[in-house]
N, CA, C and O atoms as a CHARMM CRD file, in Angstrom:
* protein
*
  380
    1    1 UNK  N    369.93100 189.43500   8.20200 PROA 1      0.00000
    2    1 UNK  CA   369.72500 188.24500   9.00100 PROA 1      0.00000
    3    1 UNK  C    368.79900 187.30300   8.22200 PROA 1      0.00000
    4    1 UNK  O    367.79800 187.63400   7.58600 PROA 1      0.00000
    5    2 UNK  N    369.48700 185.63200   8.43900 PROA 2      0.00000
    6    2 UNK  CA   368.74200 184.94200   7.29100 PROA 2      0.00000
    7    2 UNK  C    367.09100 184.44700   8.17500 PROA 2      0.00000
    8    2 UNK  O    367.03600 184.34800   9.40100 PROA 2      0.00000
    9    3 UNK  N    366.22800 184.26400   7.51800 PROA 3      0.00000
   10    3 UNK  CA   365.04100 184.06000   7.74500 PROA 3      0.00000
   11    3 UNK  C    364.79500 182.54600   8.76800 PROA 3      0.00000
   12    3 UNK  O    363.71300 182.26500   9.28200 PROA 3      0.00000
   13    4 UNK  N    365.72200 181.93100   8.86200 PROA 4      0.00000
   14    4 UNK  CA   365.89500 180.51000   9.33900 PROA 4      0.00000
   15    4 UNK  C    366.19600 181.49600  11.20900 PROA 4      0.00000
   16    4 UNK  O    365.73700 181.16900  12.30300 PROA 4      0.00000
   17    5 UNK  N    366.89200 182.40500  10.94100 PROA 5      0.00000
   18    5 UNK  CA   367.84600 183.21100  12.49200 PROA 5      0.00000
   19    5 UNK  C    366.54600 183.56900  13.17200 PROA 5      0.00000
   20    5 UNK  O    366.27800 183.08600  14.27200 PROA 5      0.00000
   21    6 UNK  N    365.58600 184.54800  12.44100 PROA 6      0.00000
   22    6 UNK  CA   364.40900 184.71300  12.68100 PROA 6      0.00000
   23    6 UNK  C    363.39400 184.12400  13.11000 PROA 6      0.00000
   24    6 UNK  O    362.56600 184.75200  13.77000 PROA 6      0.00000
   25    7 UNK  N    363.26700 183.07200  12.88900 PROA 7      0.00000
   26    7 UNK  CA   362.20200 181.76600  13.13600 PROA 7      0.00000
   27    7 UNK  C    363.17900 181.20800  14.72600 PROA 7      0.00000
   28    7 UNK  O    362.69500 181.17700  15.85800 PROA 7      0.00000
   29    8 UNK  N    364.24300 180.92200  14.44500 PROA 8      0.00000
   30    8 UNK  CA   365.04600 180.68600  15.74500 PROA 8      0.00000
   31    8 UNK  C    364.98200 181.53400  16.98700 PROA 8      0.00000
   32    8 UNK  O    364.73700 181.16200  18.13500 PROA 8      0.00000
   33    9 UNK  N    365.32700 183.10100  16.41200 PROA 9      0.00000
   34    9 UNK  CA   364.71200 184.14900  17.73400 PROA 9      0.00000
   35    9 UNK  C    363.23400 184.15300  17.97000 PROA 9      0.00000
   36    9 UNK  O    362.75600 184.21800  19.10200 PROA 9      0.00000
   37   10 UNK  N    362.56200 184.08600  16.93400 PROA 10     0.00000
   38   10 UNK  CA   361.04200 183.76400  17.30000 PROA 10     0.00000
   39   10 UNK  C    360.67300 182.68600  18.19400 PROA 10     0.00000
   40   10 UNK  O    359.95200 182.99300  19.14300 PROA 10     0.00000
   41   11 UNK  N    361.05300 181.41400  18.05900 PROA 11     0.00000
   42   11 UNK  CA   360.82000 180.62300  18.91700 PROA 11     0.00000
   43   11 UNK  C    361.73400 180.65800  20.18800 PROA 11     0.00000
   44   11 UNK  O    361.29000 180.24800  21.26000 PROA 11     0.00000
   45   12 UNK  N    362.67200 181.01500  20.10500 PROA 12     0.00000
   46   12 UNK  CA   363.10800 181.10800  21.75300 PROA 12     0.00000
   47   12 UNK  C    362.25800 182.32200  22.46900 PROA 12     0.00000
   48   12 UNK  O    361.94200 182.24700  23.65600 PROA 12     0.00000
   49   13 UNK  N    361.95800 183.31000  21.74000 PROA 13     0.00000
   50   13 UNK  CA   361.26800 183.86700  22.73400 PROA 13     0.00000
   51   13 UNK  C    359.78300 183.32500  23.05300 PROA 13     0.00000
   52   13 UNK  O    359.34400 183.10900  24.18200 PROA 13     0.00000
   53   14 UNK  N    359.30400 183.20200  22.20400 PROA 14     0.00000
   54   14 UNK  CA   358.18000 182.17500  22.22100 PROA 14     0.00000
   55   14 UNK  C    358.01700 181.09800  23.61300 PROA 14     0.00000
   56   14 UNK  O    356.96400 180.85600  24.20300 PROA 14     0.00000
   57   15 UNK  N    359.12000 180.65400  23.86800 PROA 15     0.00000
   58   15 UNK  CA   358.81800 179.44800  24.88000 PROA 15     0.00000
   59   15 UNK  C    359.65000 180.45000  26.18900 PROA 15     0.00000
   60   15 UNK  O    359.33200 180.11200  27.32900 PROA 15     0.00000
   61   16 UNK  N    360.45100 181.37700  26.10100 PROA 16     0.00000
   62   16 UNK  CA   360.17900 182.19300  26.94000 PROA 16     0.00000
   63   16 UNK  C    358.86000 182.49500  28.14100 PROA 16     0.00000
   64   16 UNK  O    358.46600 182.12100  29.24600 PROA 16     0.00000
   65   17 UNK  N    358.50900 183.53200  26.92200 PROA 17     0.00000
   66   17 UNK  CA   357.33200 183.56100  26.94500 PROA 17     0.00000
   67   17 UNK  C    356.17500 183.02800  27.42300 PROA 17     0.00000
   68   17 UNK  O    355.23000 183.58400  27.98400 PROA 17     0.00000
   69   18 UNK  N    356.44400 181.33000  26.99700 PROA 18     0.00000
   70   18 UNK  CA   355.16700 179.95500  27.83000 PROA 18     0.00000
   71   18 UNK  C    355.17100 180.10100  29.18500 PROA 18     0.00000
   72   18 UNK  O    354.24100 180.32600  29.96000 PROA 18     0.00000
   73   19 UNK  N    357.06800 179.84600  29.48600 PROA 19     0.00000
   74   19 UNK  CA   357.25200 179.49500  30.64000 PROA 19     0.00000
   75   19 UNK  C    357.68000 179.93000  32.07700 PROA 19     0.00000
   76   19 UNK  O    358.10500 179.31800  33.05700 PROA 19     0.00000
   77   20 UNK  N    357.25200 181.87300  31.67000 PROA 20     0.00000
   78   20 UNK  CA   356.93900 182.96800  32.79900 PROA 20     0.00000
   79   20 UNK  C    356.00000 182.65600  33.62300 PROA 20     0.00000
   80   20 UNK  O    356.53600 182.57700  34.72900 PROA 20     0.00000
   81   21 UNK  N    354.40300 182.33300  33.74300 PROA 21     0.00000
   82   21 UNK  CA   353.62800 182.32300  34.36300 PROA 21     0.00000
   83   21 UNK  C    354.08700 181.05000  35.02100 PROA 21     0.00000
   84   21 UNK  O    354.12900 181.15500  36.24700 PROA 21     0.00000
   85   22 UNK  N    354.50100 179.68800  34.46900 PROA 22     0.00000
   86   22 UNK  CA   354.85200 179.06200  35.19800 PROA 22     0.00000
   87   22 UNK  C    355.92600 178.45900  36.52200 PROA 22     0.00000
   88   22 UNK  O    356.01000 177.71200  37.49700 PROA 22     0.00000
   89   23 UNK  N    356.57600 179.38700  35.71400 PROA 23     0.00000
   90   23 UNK  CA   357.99100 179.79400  36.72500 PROA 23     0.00000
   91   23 UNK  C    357.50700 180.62800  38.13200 PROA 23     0.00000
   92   23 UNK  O    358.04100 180.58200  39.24100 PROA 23     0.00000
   93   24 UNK  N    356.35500 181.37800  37.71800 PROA 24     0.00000
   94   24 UNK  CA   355.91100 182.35700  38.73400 PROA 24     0.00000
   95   24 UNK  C    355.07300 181.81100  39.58700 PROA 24     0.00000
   96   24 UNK  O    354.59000 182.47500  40.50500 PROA 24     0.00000
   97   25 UNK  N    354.78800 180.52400  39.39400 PROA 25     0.00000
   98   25 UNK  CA   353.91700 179.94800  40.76900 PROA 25     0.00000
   99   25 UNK  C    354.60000 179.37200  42.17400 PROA 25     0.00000
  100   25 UNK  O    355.63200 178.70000  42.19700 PROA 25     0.00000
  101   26 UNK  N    353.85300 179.75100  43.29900 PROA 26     0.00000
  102   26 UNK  CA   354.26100 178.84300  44.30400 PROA 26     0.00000
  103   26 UNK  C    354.56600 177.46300  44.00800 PROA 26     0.00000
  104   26 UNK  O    354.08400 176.88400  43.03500 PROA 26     0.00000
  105   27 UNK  N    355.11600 177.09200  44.57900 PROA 27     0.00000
  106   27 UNK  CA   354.84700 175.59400  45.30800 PROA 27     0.00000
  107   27 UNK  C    356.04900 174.87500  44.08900 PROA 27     0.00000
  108   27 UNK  O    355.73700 173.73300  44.42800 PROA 27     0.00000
  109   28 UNK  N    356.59000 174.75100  43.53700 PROA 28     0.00000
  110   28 UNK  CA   357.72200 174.25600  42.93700 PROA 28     0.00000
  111   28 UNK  C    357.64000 173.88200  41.58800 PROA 28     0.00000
  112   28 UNK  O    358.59600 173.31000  41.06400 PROA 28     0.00000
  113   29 UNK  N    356.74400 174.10100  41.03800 PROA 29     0.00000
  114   29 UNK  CA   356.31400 173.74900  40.19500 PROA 29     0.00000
  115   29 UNK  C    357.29400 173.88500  38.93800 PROA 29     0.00000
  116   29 UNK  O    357.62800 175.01000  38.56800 PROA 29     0.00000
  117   30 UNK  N    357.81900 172.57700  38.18800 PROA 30     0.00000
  118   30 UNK  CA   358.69800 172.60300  36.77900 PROA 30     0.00000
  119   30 UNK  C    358.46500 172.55100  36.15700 PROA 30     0.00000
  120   30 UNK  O    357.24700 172.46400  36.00100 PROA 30     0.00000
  121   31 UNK  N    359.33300 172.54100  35.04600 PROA 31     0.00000
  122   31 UNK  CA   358.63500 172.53800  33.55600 PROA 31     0.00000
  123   31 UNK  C    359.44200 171.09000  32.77900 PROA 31     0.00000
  124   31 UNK  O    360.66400 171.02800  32.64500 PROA 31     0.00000
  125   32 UNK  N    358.35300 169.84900  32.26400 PROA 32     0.00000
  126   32 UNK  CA   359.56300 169.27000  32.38100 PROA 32     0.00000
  127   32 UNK  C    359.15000 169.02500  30.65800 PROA 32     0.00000
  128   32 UNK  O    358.01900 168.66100  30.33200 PROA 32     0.00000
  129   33 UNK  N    360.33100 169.30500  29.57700 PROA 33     0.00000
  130   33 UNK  CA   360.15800 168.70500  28.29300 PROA 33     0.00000
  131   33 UNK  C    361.01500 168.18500  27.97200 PROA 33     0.00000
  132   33 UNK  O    361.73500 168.62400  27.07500 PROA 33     0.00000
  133   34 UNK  N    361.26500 166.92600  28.67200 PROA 34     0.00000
  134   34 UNK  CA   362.31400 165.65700  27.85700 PROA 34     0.00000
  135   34 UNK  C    361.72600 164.59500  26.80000 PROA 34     0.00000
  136   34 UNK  O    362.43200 164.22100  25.86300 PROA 34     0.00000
  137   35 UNK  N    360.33800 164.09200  26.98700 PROA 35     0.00000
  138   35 UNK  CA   359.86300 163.38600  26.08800 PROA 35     0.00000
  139   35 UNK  C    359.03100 164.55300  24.79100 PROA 35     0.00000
  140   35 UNK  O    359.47900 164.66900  23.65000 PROA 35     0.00000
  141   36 UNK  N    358.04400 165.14900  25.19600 PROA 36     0.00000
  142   36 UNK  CA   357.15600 165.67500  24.58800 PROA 36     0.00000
  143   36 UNK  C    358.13900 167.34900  24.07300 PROA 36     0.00000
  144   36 UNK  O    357.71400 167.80300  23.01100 PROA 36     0.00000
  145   37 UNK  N    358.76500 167.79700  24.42100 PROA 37     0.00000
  146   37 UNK  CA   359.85300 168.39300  23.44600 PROA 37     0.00000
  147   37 UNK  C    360.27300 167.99300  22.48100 PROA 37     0.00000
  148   37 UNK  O    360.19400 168.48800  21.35600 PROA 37     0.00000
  149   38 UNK  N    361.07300 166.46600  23.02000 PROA 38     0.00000
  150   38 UNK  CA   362.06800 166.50200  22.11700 PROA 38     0.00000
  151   38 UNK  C    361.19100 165.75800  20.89200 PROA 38     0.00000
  152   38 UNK  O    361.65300 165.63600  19.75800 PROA 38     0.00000
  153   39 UNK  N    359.89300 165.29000  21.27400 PROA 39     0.00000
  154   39 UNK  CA   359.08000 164.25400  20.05100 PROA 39     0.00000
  155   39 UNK  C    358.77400 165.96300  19.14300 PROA 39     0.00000
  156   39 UNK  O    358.75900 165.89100  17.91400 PROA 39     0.00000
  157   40 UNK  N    358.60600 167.04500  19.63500 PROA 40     0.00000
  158   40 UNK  CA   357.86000 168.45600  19.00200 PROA 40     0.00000
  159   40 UNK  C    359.01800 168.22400  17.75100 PROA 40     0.00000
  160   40 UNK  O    358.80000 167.95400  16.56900 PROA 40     0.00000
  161   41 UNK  N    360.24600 168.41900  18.40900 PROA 41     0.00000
  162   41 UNK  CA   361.65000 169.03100  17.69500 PROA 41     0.00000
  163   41 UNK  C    361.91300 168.26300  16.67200 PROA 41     0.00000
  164   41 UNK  O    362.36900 168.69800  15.61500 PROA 41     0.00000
  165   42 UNK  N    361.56500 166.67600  16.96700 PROA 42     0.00000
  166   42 UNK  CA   362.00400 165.74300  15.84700 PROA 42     0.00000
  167   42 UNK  C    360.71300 165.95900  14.64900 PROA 42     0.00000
  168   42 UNK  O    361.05800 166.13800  13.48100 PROA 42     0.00000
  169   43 UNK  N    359.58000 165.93700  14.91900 PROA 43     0.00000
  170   43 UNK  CA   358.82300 166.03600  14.09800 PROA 43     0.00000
  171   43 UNK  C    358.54600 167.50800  12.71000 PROA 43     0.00000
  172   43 UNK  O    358.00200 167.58200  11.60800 PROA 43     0.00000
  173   44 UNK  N    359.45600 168.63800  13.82700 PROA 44     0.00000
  174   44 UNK  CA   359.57800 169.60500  12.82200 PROA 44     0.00000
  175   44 UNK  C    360.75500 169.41900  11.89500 PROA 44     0.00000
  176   44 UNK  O    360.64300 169.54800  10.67600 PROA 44     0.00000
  177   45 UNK  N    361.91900 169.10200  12.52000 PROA 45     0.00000
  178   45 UNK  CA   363.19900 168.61700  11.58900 PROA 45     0.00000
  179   45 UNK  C    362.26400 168.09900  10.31800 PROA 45     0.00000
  180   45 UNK  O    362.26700 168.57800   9.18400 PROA 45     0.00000
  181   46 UNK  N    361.57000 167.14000  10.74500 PROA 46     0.00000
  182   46 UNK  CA   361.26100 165.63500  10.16900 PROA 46     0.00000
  183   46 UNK  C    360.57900 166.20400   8.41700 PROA 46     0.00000
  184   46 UNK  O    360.89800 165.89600   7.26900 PROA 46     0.00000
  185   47 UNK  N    359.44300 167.23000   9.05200 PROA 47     0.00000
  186   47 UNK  CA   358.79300 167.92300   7.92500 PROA 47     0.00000
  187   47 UNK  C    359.70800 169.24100   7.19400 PROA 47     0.00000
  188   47 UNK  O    359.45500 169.66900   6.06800 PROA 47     0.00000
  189   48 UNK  N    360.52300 169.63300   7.85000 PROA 48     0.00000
  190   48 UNK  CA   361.29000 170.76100   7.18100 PROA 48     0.00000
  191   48 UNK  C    362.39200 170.12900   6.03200 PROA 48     0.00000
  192   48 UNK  O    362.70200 170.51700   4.90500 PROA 48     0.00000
  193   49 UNK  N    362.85300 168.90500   6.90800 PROA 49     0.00000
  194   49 UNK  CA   363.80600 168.16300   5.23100 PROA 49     0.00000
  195   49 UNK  C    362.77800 167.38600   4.42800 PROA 49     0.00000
  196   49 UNK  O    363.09700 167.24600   3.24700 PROA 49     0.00000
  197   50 UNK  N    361.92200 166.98900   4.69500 PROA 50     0.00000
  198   50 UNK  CA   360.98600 166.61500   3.59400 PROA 50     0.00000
  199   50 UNK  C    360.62100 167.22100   2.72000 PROA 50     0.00000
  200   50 UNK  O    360.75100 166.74900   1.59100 PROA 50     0.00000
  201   51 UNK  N    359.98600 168.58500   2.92200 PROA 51     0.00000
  202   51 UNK  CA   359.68200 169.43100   2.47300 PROA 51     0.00000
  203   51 UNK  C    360.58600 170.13400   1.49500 PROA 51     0.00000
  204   51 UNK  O    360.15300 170.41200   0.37600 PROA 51     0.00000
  205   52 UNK  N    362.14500 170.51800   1.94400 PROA 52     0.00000
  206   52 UNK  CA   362.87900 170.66800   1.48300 PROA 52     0.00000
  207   52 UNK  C    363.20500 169.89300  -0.22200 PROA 52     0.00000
  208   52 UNK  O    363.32100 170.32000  -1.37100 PROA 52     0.00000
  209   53 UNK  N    363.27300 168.00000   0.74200 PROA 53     0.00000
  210   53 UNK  CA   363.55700 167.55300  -0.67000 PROA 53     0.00000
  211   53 UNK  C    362.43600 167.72000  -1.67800 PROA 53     0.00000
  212   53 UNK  O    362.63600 167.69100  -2.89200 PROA 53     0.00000
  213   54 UNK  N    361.00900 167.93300  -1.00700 PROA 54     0.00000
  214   54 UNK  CA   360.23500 167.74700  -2.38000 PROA 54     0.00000
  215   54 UNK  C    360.23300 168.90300  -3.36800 PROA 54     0.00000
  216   54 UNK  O    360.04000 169.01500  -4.57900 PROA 54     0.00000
  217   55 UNK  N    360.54900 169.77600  -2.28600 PROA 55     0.00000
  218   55 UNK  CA   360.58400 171.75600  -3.17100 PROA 55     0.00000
  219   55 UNK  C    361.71600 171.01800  -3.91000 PROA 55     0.00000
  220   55 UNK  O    361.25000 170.43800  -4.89100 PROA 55     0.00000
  221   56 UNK  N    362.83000 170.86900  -3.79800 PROA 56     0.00000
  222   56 UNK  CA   363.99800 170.83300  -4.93000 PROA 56     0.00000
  223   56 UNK  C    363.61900 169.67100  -6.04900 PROA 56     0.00000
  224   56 UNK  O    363.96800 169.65900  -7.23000 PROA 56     0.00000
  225   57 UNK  N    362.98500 168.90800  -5.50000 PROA 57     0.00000
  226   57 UNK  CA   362.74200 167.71200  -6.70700 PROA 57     0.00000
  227   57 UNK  C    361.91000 168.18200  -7.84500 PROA 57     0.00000
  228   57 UNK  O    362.20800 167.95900  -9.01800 PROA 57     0.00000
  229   58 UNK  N    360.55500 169.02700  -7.35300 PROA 58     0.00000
  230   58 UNK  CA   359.66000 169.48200  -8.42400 PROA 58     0.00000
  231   58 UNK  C    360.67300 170.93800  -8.52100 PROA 58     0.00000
  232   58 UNK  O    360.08100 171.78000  -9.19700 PROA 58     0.00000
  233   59 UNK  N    361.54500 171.26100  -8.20300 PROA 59     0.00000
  234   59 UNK  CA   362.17900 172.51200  -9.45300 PROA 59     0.00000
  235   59 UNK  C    363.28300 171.86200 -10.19200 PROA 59     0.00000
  236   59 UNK  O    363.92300 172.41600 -11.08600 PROA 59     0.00000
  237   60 UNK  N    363.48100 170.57900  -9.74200 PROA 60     0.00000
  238   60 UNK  CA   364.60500 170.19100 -10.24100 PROA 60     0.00000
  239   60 UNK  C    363.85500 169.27900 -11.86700 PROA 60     0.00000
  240   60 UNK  O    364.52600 169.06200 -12.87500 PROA 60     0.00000
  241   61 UNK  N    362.51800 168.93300 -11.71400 PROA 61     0.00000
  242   61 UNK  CA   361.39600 168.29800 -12.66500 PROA 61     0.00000
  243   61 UNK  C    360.92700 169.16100 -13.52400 PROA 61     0.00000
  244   61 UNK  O    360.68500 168.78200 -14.67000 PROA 61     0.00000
  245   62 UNK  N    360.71900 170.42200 -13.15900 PROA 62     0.00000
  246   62 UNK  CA   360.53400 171.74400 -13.91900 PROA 62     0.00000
  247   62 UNK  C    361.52000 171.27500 -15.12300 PROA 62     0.00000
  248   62 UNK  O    361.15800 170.83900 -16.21600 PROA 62     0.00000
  249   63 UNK  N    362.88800 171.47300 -14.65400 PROA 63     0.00000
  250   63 UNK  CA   364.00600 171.90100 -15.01100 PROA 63     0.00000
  251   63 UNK  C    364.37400 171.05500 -16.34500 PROA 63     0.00000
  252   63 UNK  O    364.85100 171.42700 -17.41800 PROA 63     0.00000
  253   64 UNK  N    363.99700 169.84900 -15.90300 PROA 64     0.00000
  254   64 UNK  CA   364.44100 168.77200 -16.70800 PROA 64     0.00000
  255   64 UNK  C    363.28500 167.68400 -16.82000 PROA 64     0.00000
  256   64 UNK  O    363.52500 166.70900 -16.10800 PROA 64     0.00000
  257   65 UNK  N    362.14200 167.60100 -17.50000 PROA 65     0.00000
  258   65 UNK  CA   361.17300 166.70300 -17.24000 PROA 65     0.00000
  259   65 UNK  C    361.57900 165.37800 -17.54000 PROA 65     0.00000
  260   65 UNK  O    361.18800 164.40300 -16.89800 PROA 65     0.00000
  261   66 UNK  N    362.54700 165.31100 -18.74000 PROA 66     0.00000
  262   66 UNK  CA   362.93300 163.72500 -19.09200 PROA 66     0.00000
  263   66 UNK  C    364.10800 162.89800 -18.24300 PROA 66     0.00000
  264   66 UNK  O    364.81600 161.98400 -18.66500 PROA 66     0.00000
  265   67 UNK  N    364.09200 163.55800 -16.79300 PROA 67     0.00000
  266   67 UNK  CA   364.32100 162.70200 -15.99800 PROA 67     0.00000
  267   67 UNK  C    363.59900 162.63400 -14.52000 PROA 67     0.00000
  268   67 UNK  O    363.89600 162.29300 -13.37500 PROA 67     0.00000
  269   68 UNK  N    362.38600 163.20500 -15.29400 PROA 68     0.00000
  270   68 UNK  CA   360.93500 163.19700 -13.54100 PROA 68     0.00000
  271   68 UNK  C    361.18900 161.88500 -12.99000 PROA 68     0.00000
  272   68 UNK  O    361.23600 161.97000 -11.76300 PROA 68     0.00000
  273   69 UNK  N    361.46000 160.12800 -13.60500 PROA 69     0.00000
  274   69 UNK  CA   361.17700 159.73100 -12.89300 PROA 69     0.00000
  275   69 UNK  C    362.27700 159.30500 -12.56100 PROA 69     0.00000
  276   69 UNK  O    362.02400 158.45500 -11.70700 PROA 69     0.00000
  277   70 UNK  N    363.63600 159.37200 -12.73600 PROA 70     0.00000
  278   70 UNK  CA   364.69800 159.19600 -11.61600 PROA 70     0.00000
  279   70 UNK  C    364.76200 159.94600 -10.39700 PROA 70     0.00000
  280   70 UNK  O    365.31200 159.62400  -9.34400 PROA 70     0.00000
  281   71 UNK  N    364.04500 161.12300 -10.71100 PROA 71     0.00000
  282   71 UNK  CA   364.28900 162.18500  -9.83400 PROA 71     0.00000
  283   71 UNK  C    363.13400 161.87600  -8.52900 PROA 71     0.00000
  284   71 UNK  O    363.26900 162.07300  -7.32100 PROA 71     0.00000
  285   72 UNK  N    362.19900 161.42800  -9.15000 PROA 72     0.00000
  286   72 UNK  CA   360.69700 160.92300  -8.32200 PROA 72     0.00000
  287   72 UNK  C    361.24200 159.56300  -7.70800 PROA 72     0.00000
  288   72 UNK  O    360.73100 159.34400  -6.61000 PROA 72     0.00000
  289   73 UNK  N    362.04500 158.69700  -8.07700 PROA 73     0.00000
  290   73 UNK  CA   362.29600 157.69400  -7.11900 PROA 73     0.00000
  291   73 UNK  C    363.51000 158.01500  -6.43900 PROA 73     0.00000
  292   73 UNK  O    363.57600 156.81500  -6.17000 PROA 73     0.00000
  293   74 UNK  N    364.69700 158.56300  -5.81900 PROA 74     0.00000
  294   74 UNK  CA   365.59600 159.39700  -5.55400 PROA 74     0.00000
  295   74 UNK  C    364.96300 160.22400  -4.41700 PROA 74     0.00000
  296   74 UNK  O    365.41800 160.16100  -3.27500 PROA 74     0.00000
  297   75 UNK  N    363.82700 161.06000  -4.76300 PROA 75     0.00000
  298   75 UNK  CA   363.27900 161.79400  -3.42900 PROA 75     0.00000
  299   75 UNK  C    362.31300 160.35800  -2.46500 PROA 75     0.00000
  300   75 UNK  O    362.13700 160.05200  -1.28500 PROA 75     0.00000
  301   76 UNK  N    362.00600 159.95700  -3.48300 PROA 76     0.00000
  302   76 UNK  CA   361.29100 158.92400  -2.42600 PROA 76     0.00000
  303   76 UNK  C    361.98600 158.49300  -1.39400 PROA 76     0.00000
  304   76 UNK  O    361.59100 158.60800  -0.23400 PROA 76     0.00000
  305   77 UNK  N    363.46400 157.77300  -1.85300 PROA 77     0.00000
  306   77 UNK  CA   364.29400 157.05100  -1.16200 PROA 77     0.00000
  307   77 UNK  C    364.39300 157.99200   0.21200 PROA 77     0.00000
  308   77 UNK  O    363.93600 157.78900   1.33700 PROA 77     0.00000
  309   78 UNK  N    365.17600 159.11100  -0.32800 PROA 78     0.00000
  310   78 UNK  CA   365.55300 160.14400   0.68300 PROA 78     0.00000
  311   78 UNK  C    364.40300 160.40600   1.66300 PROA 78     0.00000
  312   78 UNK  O    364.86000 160.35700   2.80500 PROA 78     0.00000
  313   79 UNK  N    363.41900 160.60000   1.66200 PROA 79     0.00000
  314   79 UNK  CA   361.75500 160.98700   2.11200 PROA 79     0.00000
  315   79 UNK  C    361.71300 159.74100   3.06600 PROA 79     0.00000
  316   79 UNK  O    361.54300 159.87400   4.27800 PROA 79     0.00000
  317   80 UNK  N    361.91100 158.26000   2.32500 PROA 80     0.00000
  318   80 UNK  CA   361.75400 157.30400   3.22600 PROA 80     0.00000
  319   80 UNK  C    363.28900 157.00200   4.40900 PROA 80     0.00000
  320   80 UNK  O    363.26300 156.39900   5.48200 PROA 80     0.00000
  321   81 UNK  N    363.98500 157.38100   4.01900 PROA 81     0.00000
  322   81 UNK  CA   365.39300 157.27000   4.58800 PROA 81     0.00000
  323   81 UNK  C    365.18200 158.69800   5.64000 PROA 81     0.00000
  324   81 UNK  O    366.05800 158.70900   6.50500 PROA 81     0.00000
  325   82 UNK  N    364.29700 159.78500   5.73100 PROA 82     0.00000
  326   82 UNK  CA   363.99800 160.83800   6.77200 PROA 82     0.00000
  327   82 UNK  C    363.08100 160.25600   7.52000 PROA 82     0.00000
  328   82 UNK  O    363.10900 160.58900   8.70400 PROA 82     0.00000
  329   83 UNK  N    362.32500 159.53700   7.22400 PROA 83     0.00000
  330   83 UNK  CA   360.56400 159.02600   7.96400 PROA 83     0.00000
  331   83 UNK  C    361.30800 157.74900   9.03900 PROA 83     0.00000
  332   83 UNK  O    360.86200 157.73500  10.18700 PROA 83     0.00000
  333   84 UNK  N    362.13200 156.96500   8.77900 PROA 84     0.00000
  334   84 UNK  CA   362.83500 156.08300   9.15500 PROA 84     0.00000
  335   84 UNK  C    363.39700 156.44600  10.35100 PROA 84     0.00000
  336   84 UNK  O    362.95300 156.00200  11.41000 PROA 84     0.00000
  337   85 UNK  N    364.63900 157.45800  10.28500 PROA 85     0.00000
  338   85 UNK  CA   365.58400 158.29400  10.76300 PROA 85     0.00000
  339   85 UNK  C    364.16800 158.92600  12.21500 PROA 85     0.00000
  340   85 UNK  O    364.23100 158.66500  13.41700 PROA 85     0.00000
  341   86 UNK  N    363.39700 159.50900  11.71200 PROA 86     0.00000
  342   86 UNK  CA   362.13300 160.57700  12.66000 PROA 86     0.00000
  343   86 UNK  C    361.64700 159.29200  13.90300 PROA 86     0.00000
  344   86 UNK  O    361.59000 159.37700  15.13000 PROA 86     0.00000
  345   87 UNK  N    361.37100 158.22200  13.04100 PROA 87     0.00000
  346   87 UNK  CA   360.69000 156.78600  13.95900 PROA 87     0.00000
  347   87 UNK  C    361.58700 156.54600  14.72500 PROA 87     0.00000
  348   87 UNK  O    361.22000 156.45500  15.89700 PROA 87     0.00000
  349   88 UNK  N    363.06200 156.34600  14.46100 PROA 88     0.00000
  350   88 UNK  CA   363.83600 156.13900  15.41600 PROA 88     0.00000
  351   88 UNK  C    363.87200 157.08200  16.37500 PROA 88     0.00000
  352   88 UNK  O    363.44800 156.73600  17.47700 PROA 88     0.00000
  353   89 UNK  N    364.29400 158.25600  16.23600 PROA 89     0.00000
  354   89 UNK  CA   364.04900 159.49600  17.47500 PROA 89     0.00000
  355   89 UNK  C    362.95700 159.71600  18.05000 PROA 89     0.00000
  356   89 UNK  O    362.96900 160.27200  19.14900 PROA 89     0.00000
  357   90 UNK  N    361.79800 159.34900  17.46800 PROA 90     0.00000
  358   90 UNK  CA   360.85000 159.56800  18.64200 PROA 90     0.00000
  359   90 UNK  C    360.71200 158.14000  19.63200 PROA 90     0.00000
  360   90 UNK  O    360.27400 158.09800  20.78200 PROA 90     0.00000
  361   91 UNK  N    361.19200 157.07600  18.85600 PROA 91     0.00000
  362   91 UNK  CA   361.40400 155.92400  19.87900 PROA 91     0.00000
  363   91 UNK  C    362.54100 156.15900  21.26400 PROA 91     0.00000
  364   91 UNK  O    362.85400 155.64500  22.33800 PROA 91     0.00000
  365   92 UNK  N    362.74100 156.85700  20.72200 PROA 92     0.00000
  366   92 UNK  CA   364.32600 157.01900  21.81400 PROA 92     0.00000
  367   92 UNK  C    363.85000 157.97100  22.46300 PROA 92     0.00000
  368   92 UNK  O    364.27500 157.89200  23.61600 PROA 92     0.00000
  369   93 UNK  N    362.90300 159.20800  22.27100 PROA 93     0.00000
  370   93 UNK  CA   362.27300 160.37400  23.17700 PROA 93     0.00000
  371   93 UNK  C    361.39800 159.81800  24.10100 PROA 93     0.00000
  372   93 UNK  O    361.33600 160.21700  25.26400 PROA 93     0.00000
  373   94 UNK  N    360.58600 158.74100  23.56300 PROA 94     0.00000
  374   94 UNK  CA   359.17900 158.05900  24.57600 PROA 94     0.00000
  375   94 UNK  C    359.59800 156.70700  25.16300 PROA 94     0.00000
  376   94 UNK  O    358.79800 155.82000  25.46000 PROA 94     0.00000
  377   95 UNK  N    361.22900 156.61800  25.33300 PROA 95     0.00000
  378   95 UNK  CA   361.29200 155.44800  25.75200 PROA 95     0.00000
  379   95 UNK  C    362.74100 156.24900  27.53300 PROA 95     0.00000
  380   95 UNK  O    363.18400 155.46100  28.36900 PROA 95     0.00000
């Protein structure tokens, strides 16, 4: 099982988990995560492909130094084309 499946069963049980005691009270009490979820969810996407592109850019710079700086403006783009993409979804979560 890949390590990504793991982190996935981890967190579902995880919020499991949160939202026993709350389920277990009188009086009606919900659980509500439409804004402040979905801003959690976008912001991890947001850092996991970032992250992503920068790990591949510096092995890809390793690899080949005499083209660090195509490769350094290329992740930028992409980096700014994710940060862009994140602003829009959390506008659309808090609105």
């Amino acid at each position: 099982m890949s390590r990504f499946v793991k982190l996935c069963y981890l967190f579902v049980a995880a919020m499991i988990v949160m939202t026993v005691p709350a389920m277990a009270q009188e009086g009606g009490v919900s659980i509500d995560f439409t804004k402040y979820f979905g801003a959690g969810l976008v912001m991890i996407g947001a850092g996991l492909g970032i992250s992503k592109i920068g790990t591949a850019a510096v092995e890809s710079m390793a690899r080949q130094p005499e083209v660090a700086g195509d490769i350094r403006g290329a992740m930028i783009v992409a980096a700014a084309l994710i940060e862009g993409a994140t602003f829009f979804a959390l506008i659309v979560c808090f609105t």
